[in-house]
C-alpha positions as CSV (number, residue, x, y, z in Angstrom):
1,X,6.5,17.0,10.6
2,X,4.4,16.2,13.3
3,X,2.3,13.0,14.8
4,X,-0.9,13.3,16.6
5,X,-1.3,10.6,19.5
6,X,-4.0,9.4,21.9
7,X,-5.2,11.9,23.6
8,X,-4.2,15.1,21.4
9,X,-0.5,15.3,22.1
10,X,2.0,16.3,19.2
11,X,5.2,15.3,19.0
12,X,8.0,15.4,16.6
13,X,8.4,13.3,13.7
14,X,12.4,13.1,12.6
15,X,11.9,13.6,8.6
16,X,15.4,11.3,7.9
17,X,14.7,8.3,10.5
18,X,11.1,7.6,9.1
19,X,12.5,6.9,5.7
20,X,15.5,5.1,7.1
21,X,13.4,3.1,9.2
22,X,11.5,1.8,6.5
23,X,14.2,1.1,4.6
24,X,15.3,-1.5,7.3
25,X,11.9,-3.1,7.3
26,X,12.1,-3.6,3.7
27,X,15.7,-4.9,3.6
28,X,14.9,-7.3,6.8
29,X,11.8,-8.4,6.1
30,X,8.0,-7.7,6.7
31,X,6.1,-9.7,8.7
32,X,8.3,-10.5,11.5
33,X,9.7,-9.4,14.5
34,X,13.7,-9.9,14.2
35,X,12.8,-8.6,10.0
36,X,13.5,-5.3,10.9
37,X,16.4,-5.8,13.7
38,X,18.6,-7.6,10.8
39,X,17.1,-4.8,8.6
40,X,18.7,-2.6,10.9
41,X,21.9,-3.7,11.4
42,X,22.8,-4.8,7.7
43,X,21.8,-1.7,6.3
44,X,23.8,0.3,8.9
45,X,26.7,-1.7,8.6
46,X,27.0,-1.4,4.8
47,X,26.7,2.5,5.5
48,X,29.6,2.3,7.5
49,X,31.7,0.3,5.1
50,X,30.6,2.3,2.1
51,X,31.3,5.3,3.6
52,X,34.8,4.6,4.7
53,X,35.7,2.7,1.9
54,X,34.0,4.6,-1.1
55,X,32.8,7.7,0.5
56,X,32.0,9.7,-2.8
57,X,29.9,7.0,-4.1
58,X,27.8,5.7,-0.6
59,X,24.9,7.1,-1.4
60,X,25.0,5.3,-5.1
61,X,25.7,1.9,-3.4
62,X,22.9,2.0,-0.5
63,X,19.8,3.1,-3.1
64,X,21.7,0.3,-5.3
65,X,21.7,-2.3,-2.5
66,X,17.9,-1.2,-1.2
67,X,16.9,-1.7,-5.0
68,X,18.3,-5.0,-5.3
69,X,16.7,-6.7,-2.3
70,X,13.4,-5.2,-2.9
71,X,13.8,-6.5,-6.7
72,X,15.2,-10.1,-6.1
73,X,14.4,-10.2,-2.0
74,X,10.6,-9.3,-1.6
75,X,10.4,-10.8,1.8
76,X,13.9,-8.9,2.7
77,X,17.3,-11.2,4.7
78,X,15.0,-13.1,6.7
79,X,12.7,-14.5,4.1
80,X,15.5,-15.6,2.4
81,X,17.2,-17.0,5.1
82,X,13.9,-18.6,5.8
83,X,13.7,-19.7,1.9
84,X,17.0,-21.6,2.9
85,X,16.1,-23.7,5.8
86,X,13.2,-24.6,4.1
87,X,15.1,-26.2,1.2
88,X,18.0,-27.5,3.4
89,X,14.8,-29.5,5.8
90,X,13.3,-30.7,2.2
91,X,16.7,-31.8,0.8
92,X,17.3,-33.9,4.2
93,X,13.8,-35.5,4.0
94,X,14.3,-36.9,0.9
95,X,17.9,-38.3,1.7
96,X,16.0,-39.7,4.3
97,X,13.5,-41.2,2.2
């Protein structure tokens, strides 16, 4: 797979970390710079732990884990950590009140 750039040069596309990389976009969150990063790093560490802990069935669990935040999560960890803050700023403003 290859990727034409500015000025005519080819380089290499990697056919596994274009998929993966999306997949961490989606599980983080679009829209936002740091999205991605915790996209990253959850998805990574839950393929660690699932392949050390249930190594037949890792595969299974990550397309199971990518399904259910793109199902219940569409704006990925950081939307709903943003979802969160939002209702824990609301909930003080009307003890305040």
């Amino acid at each position: 797979m290859f990727s034409i750039h500015e000025g005519g040069r080819r380089t290499i596309i990697d056919p596994q970390i274009t998929p993966e990389a999306v997949v961490w976009v989606a599980v983080g969150g679009r829209g936002t710079l740091v999205g991605p990063i915790v996209g990253a790093i959850s998805v990574n560490a839950l393929k660690s732990w699932a392949s050390r802990e249930y190594p037949a069935h890792c595969i299974l669990l990550m397309g199971l884990g990518f399904v259910l935040v793109v199902l219940f999560l569409p704006k990925g960890l950081v939307g709903l950590w943003e979802t969160i803050l939002s209702y824990w700023k609301n909930r003080k403003g009307e003890k305040a009140s």
